[in-house]
N, C-alpha and C positions, 0 to 999 in steps of 0.2 A: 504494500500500500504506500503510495507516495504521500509528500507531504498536504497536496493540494486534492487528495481522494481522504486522509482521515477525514472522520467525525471532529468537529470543535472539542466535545467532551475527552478527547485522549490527545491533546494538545500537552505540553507541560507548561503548568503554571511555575508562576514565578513563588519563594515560599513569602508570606505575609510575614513571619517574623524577621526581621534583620537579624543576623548571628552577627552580635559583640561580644567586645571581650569583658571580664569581670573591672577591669581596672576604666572601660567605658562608662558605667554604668555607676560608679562613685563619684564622678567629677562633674563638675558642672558645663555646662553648655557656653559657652562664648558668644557674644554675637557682635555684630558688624556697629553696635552702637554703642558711645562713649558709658563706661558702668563707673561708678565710685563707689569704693566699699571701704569699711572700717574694717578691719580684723580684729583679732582678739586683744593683740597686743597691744590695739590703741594706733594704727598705723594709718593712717590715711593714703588708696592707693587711686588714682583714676586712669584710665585707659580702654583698650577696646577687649579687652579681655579679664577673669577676674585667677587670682592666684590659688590653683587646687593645692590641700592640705593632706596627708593621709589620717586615715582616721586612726585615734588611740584602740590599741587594742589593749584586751584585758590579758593578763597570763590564766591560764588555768587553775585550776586550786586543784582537781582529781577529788571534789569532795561529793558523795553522792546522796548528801541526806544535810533538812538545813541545823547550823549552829544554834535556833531558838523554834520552836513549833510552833505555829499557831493553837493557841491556846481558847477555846472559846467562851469560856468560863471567867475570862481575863478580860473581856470586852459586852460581856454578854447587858450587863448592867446598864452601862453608856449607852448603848442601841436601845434598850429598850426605855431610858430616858427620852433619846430624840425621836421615838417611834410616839410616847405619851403626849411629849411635848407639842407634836405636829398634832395632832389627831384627838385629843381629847374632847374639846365639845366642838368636834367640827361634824356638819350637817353634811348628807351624801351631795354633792353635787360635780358632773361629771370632769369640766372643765379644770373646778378650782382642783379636787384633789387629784389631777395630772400633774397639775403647776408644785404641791405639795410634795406631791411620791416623786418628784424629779429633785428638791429642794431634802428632801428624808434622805434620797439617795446619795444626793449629792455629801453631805453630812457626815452619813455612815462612811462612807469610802475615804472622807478624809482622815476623820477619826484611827478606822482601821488601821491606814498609812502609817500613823503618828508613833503607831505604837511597833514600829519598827522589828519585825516578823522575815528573817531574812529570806531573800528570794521564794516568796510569793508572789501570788499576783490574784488578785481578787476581783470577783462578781457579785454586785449588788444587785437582789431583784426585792420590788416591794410592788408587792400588788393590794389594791383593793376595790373593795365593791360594795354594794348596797345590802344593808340586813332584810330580807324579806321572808324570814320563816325557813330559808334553803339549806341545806347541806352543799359544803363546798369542800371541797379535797384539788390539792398544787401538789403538783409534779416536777420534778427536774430530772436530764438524765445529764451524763458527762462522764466522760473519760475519768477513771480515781483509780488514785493511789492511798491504799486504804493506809500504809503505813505513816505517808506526809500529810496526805490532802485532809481536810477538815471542813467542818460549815455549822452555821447556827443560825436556828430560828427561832425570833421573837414573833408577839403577837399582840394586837390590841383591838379593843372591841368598846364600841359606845352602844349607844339605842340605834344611830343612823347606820354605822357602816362598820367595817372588818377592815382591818389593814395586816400585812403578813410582809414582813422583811426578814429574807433570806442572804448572809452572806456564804459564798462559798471562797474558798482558799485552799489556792491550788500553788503546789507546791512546783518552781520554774527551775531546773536544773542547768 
């Protein structure tokens, strides 16, 4: 079959991804127009290009388990402060307690942070809903490690609504 008898469909495409190198792929792009950048050092540079830096890398440690556990029992109290805190005489309304469970969230996750739990990395989920007589049952699935990973759930409940903040703590090797 000649070139001008194939079908279009057994043509060879061209491939859509560009094959770069790894050391493409850390630096920045240059372009044709004048850039001024500060560096770290306090340097002032202008030009049509900007100065690539390699990244710091970390040494290994070979440690396969962390220096302090997440403890949940250790934070469990504080959560359930900021969970009270949010939610105590607040009426169900769909809006405001978005605005709320993102501000709970936001909250918990700092907190969490603060308390310096080495290489974790954490998920906050806080759900809630309206009280109307219902049985309600929350699910999580996820990859664990039963010996690092950890999680703990608080709860709080008024006349209007049900709130449930779950962190999990997931141990990042």
């Amino acid at each position: 079959m000649s070139g001008a008898d194939k079908p279009r469909s057994m043509d060879r495409r061209a491939s859509v991804v560009r094959k770069t190198s790894r050391r493409d792929l850390d630096r920045p792009r240059a372009s044709n127009a004048d850039v001024e950048v500060d560096d770290d050092d306090g340097h002032h540079m202008k030009g049509g290009s900007t100065v690539w830096k390699p990244k710091t890398k970390m040494a290994c440690t070979y440690r396969m388990g962390p220096v302090r556990k997440f403890l949940p029992h250790v934070v469990k109290k504080r959560v359930q402060e900021i969970l009270d805190k949010a939610f105590t005489d607040l009426a169900y309304d769909h809006d405001h307690c978005r605005e709320v469970s993102d501000k709970v969230s936001t909250d918990t996750m700092a907190f969490v942070k603060e308390q310096a739990f080495d290489r974790y990395r954490y998920v906050v989920r806080v759900v809630v809903g309206e009280k109307k007589g219902q049985t309600v049952k929350i699910a999580g699935r996820a990859l664990w490690d039963q010996e690092k990973d950890n999680f703990l759930t608080v709860t709080h409940e008024n006349r209007h609504l049900y709130a449930v903040c779950t962190v999990f703590a997931l141990y990042f090797e």
